[in-house]
C-alpha positions as CSV (number, residue, x, y, z in Angstrom):
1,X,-47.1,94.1,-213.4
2,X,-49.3,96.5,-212.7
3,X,-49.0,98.9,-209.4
4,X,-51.5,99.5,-206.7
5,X,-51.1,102.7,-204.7
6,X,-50.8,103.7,-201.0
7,X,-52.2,106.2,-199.1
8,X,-50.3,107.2,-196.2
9,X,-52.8,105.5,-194.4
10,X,-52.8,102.4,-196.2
11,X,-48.8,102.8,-196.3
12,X,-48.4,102.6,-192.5
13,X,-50.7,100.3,-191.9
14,X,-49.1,97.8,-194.2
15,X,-45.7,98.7,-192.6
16,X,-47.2,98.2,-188.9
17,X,-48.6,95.1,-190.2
18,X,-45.3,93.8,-191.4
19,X,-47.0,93.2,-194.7
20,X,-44.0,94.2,-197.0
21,X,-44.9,92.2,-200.1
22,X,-47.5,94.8,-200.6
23,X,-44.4,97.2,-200.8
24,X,-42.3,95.6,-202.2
25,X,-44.9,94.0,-205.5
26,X,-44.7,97.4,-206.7
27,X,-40.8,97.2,-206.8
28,X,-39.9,93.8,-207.8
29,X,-37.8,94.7,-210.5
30,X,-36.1,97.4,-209.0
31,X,-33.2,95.9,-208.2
32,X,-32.7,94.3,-212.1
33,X,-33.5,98.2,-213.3
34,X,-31.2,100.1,-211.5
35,X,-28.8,101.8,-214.0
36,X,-31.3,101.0,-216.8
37,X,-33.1,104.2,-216.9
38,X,-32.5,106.6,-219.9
39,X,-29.2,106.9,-220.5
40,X,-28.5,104.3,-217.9
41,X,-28.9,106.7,-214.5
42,X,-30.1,105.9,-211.1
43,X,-33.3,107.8,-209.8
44,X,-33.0,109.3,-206.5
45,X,-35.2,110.2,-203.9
46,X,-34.3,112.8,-201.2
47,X,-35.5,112.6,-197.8
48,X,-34.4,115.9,-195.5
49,X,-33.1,119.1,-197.0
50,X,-31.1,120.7,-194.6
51,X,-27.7,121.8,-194.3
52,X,-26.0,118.3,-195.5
53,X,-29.1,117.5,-197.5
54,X,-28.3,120.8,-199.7
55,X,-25.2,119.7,-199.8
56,X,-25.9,116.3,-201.0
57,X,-28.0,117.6,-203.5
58,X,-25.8,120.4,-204.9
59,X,-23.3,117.5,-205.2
60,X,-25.6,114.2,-207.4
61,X,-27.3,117.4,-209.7
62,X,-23.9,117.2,-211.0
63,X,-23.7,113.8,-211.5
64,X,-24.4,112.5,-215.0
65,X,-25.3,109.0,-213.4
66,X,-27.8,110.1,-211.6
67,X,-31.5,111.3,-212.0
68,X,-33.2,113.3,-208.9
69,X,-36.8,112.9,-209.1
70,X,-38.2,113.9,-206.0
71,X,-37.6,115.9,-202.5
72,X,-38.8,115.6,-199.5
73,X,-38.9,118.3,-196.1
74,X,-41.3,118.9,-193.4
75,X,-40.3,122.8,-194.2
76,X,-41.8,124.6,-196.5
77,X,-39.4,127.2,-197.5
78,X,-36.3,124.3,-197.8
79,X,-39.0,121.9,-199.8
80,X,-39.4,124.5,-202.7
81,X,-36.0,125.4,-202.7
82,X,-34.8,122.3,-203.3
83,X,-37.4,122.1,-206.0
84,X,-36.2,125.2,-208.0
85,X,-32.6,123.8,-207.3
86,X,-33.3,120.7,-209.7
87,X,-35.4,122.0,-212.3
88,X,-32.5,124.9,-212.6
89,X,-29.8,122.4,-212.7
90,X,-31.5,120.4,-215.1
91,X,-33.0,123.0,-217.1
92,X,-29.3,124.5,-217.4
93,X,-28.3,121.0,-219.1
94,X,-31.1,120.7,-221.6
95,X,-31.3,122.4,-224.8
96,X,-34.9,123.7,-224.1
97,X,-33.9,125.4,-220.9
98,X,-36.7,124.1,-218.9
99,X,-37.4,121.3,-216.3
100,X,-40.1,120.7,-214.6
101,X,-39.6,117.0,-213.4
102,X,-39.4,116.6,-209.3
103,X,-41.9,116.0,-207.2
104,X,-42.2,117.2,-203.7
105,X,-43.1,115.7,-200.7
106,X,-44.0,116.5,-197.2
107,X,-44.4,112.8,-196.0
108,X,-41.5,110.5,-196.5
109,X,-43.9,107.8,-197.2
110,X,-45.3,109.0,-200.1
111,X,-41.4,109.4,-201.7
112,X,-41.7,105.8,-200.8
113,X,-44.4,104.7,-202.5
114,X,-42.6,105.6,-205.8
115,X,-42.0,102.2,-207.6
116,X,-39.6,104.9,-210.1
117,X,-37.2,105.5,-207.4
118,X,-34.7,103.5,-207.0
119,X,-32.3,105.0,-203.9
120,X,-32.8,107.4,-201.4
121,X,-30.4,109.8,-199.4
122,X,-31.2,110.3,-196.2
123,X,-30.0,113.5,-194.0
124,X,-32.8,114.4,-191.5
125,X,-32.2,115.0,-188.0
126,X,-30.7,111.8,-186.1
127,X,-34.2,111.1,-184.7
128,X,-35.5,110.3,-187.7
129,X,-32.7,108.2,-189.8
130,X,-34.1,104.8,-188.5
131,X,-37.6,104.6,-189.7
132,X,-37.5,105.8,-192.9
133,X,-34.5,104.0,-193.6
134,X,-36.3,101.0,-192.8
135,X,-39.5,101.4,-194.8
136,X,-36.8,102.4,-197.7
137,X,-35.5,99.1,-197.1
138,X,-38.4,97.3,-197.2
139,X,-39.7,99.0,-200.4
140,X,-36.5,97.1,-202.2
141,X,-34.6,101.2,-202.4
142,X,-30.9,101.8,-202.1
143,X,-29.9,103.8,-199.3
144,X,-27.1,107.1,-198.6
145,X,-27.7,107.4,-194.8
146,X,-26.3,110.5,-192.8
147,X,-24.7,109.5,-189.5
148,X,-24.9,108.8,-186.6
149,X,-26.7,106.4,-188.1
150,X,-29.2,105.5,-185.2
151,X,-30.7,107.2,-181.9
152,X,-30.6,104.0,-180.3
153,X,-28.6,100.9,-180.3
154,X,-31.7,98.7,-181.0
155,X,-32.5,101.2,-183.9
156,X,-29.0,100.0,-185.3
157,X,-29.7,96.5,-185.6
158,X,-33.3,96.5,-186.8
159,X,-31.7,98.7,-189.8
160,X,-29.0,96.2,-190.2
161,X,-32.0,93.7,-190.6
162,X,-34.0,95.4,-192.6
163,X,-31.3,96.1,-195.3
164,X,-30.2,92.5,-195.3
165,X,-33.3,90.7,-195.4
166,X,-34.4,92.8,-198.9
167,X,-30.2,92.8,-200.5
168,X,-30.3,96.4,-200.4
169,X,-27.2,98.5,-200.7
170,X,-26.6,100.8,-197.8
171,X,-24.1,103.4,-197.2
172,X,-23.4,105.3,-194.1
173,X,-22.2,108.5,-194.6
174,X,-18.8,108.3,-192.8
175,X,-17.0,109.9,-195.5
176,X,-14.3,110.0,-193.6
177,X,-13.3,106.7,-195.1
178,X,-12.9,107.9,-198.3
179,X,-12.4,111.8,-198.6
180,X,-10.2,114.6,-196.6
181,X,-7.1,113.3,-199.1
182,X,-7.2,109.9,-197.8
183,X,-5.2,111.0,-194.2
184,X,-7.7,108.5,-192.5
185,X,-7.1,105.5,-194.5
186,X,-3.3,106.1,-194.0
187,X,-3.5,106.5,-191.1
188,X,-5.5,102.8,-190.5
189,X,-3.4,101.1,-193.1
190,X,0.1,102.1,-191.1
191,X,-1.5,101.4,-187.4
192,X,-3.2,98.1,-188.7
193,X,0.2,97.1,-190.6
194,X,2.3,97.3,-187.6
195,X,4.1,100.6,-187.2
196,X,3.4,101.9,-184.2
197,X,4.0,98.3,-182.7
198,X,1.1,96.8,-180.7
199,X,-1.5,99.6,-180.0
200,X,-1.9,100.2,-176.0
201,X,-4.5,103.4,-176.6
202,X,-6.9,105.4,-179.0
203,X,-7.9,109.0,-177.9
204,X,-10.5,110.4,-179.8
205,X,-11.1,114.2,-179.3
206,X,-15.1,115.2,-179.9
207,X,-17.9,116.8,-177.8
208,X,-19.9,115.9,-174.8
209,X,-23.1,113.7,-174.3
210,X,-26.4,114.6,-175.4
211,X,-28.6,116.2,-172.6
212,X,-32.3,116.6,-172.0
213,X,-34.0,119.3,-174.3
214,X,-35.1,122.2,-172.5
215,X,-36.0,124.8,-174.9
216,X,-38.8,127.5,-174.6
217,X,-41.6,126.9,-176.0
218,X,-42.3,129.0,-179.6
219,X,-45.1,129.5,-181.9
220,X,-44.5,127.1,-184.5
221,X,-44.0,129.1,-187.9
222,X,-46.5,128.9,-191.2
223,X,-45.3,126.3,-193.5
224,X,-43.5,123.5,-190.8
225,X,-45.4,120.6,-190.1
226,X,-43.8,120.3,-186.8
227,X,-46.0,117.4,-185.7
228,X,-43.8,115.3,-188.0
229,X,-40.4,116.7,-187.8
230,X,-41.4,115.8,-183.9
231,X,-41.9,112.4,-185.4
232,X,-41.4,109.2,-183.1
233,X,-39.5,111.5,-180.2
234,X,-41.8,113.1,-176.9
235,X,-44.5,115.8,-178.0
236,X,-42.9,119.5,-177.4
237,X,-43.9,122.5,-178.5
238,X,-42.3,124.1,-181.6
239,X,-38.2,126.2,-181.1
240,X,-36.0,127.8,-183.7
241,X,-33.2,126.0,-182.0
242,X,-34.3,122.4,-183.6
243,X,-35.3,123.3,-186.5
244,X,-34.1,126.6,-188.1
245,X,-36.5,128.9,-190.0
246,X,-35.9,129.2,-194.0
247,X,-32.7,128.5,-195.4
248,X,-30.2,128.1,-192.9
249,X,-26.0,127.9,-193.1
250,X,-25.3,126.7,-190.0
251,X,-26.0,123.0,-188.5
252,X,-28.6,123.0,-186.0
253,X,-28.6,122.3,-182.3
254,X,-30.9,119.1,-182.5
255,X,-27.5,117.3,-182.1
256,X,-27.8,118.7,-178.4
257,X,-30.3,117.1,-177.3
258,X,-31.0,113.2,-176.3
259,X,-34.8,113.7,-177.5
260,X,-33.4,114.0,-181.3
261,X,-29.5,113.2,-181.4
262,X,-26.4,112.2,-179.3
263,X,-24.7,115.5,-178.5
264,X,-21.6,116.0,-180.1
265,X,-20.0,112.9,-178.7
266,X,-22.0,111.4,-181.6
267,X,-22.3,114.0,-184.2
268,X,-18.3,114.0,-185.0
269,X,-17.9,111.2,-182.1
270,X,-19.8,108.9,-185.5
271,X,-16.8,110.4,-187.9
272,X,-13.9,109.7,-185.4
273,X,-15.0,106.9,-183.1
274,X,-15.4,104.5,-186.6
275,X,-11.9,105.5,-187.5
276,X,-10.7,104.1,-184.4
277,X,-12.8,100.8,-185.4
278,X,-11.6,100.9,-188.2
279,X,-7.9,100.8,-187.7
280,X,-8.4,98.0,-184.5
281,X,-10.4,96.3,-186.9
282,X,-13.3,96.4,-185.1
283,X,-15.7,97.2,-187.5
284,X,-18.4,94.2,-186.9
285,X,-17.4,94.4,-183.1
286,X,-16.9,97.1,-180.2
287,X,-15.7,97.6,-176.5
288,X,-16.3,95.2,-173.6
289,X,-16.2,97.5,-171.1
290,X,-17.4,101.1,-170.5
291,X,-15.4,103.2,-167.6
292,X,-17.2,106.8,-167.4
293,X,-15.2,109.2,-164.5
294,X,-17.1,110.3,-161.5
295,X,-18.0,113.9,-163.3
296,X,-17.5,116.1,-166.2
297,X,-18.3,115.7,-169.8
298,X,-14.9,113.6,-170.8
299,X,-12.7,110.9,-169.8
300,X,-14.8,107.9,-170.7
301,X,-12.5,105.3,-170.9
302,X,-13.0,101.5,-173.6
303,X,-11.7,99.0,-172.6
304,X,-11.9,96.0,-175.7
305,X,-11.4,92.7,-175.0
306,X,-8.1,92.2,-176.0
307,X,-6.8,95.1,-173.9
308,X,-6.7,98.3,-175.8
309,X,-8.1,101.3,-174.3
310,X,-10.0,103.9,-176.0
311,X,-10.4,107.3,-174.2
312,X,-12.9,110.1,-175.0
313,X,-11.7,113.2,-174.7
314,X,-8.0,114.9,-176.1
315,X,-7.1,116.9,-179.2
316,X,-9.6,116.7,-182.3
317,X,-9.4,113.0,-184.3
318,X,-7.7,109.8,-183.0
319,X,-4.3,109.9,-181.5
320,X,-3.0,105.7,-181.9
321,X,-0.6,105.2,-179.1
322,X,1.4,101.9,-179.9
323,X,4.6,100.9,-178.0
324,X,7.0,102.4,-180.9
325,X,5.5,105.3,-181.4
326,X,2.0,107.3,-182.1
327,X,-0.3,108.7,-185.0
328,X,-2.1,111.5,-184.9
329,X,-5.1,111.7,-187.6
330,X,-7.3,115.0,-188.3
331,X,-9.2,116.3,-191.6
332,X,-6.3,118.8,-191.7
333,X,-3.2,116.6,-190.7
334,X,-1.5,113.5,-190.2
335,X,1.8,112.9,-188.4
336,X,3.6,110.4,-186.3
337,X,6.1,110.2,-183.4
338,X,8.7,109.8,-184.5
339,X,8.3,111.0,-188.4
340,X,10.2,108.1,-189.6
341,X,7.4,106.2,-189.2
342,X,5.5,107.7,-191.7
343,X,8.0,108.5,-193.8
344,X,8.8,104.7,-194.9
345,X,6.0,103.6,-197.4
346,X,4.3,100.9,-197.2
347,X,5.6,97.5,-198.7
348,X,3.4,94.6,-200.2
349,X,4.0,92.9,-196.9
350,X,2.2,95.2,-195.1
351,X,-2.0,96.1,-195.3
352,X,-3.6,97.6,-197.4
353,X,-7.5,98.8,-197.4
354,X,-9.1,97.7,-200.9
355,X,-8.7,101.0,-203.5
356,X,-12.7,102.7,-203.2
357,X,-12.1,106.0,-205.0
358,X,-11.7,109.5,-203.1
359,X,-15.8,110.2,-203.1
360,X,-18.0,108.8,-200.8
361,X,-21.1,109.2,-202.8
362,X,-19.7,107.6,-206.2
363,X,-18.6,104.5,-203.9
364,X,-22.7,103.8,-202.8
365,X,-23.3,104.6,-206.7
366,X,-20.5,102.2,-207.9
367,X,-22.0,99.5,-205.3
368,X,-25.5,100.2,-206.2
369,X,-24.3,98.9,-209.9
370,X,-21.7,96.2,-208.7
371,X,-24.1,95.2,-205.6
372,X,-21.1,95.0,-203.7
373,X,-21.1,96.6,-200.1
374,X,-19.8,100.0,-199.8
375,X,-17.5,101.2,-197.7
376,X,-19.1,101.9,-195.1
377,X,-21.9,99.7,-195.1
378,X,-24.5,99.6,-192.5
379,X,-23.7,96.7,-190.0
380,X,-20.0,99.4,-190.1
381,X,-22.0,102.3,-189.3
382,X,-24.5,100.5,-186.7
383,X,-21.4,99.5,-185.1
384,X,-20.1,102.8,-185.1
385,X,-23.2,104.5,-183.5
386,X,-23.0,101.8,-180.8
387,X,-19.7,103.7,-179.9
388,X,-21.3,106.5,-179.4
389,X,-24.8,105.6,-177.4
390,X,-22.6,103.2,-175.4
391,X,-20.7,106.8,-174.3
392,X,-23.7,108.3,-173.4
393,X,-25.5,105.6,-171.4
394,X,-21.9,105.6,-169.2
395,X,-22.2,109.4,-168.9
396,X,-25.8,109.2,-168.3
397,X,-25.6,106.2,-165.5
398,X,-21.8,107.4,-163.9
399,X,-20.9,103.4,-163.1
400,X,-19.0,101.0,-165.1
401,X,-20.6,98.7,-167.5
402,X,-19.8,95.3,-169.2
403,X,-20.9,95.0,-172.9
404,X,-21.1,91.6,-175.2
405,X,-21.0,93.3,-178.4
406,X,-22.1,89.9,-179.8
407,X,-25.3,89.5,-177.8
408,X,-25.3,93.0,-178.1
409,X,-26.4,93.5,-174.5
410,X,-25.1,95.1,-171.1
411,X,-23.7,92.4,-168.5
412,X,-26.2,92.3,-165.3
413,X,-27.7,95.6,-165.7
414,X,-31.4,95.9,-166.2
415,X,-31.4,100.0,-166.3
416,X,-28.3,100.3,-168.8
417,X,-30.5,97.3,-171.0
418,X,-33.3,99.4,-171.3
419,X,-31.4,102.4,-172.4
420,X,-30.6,101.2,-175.8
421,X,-34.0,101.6,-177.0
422,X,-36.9,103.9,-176.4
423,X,-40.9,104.0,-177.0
424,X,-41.4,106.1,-179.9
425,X,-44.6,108.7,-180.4
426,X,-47.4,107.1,-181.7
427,X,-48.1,106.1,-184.6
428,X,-44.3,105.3,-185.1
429,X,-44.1,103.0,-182.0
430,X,-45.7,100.4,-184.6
431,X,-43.1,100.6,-187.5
């Protein structure tokens, strides 16, 4: 079958059209080739190149499964590096010592528009993980997508939709689920089997909510097309702040602001707040009721609908307070009060989570092959952002607020309804 090709143009029109078979012609058999490459690899497709994008990289250039073909980045200087990373990784591996085999993109779209790619990985600011991730859906491609997964709770769901309705494989990148020497998935397998008795409270220790960008404005610098790292949020003028200049090692402070992220309730709030689902088994639900305090930036209290209570705000992780006794889960640490409790293994009685593997990015790999969902698949991770923008609308509105996280909708309150999903910037208001 033979290919016809997009411009951008002719690429967002067809998407704002809802015309996907015009996408997804050109990968029919994507989904039957997968793995069938030479020598059986996957082809992958890289859309943001920052700090976890590197790392992402750094990490499948080291994977013999796996082929990277092409990069994409709004910034110049992180573009070409990313570039010269591949071909030097690849050229190190082949007897000829030379590569010269990814492409680079400035527009997402045109990554898209590959029929050879088969996944993508996703680490962009927050602000832009929902669109792409949906046209990667509908052009029939795998997904690795950073969390918080979403901007907005409607964002959530039309990703959900989009990845079912084309029988894509979608991983969210929670890897707390799998790495950090599996002290997580003890710690849900021992609360969720019973031995801290019946759980009466979750406190889970992360940052505050996202507030209004205020930034100066700045010159924007040669070689950033700001226009479209701005993407679907409000015009501003260019800052250092958002987007960092060259090659940076630090994460940037996007996550601040409401305009691109969810403060750093949701930036480790997505890593801690789905172990806490995860261990009340709440992984395809959430919390019926939202309790913010009067003031300050903590002390938002869950309430779910069988009684548990979820606080935000105490020591880093989730601290499980059950009526014999607690866990207390970190990257660093687990331990229990008292210590007996984790010091009696588990028996065959009790739960266990299904065996994954200790990598989070060999898991969407494995499932890409198996078409099994991953681990953290994305109606886990919408769920889990939900968590996290359902914070912020109770810091942002200071009342309480009832939530049917089946309808997926606030309880008699117009203004707390409209929060869970914005107008984006034009021309991505019709994606």
């Amino acid at each position: 079958m033979k290919s016809k090709s997009l411009s951008r143009r002719q690429f967002l029109a067809a998407s704002a059209a809802a015309a996907a078979p015009l996408i997804l012609d050109s990968n029919v058999h994507a989904q039957e080739r997968r793995g069938q490459g030479p020598n059986g690899r996957i082809n992958l497709g890289f859309i943001g190149i920052g700090m976890m994008g590197r790392g992402h990289l750094g990490s499948f250039l080291g994977n013999a499964g796996v082929q990277v073909v092409a990069v994409c980045d709004v910034h110049r200087v992180r573009r070409e590096d990313a570039v010269t990373r591949v071909h030097r990784a690849y050229a190190a591996a082949r007897k000829a010592g030379t590569y010269r085999g990814c492409a680079a993109y400035v527009d997402f779209r045109e990554l898209l528009n590959r029929r050879d790619i088969d996944a993508v990985v996703i680490a962009t600011p927050d602000h832009w993980h929902a669109i792409p991730a949906i046209l990667a859906a509908r052009a029939r491609k795998d997904i690795y997508c950073e969390k918080p997964l979403s901007l907005t709770i409607a964002e959530s769901r039309a990703m959900v939709r989009a990845a079912r309705d084309n029988n894509i494989i979608f991983q969210t990148g929670s890897q707390q689920r799998t790495e950090f020497g599996g002290r997580f998935r003890r710690a849900v397998e021992y609360v969720r089997s019973g031995r801290i008795g019946r759980v009466r409270t979750v406190r889970v220790g992360v940052g505050g909510p996202a507030v209004q960008c205020r930034l100066p404005n700045e010159a924007t610098p040669a070689g950033i097309d700001w226009n479209l790292w701005n993407g679907p949020s409000p015009e501003r003028a260019f800052h250092h702040d958002l987007c960092p200049v060259g090659i940076h090692n630090h994460f940037p402070a996007f996550r601040n602001y409401k305009e691109y992220a969810g403060g750093g309730l949701a930036d480790m709030g997505a890593h801690h707040f789905d172990i806490a689902q995860w261990a009340l088994n709440m992984d395809a639900s959430g919390p019926a009721q939202i309790i913010p305090p009067e003031r300050g930036d903590t002390g938002l209290r869950f309430v779910y609908a069988n009684g548990i209570e979820m606080f935000h705000g105490g020591p880093s992780g989730c601290t499980f307070e059950g009526a014999d006794g607690t866990i207390y889960v970190d990257r660093g640490v687990i331990r229990s009060t008292p210590a007996s409790i984790l010091q009696t293994p588990l028996g065959d009685r009790d739960f266990h989570l299904p065996a994954v593997g200790n990598s989070h990015r060999q898991n969407w790999l494995d499932c890409i092959r198996s078409r099994r969902r991953p681990v953290a698949d994305v109606e886990i991770g919408a769920r889990t952002a939900q968590v996290c923008q359902l914070a912020n609308i109770g810091y942002w509105l200071r009342r309480p607020l009832r939530w049917d996280p089946l309808r997926e909708e606030f309880t008699d309150n117009a203004e707390a309804n409209r929060l869970r999903s914005r107008e984006n910037r034009a021309p991505w208001n019709r994606v």
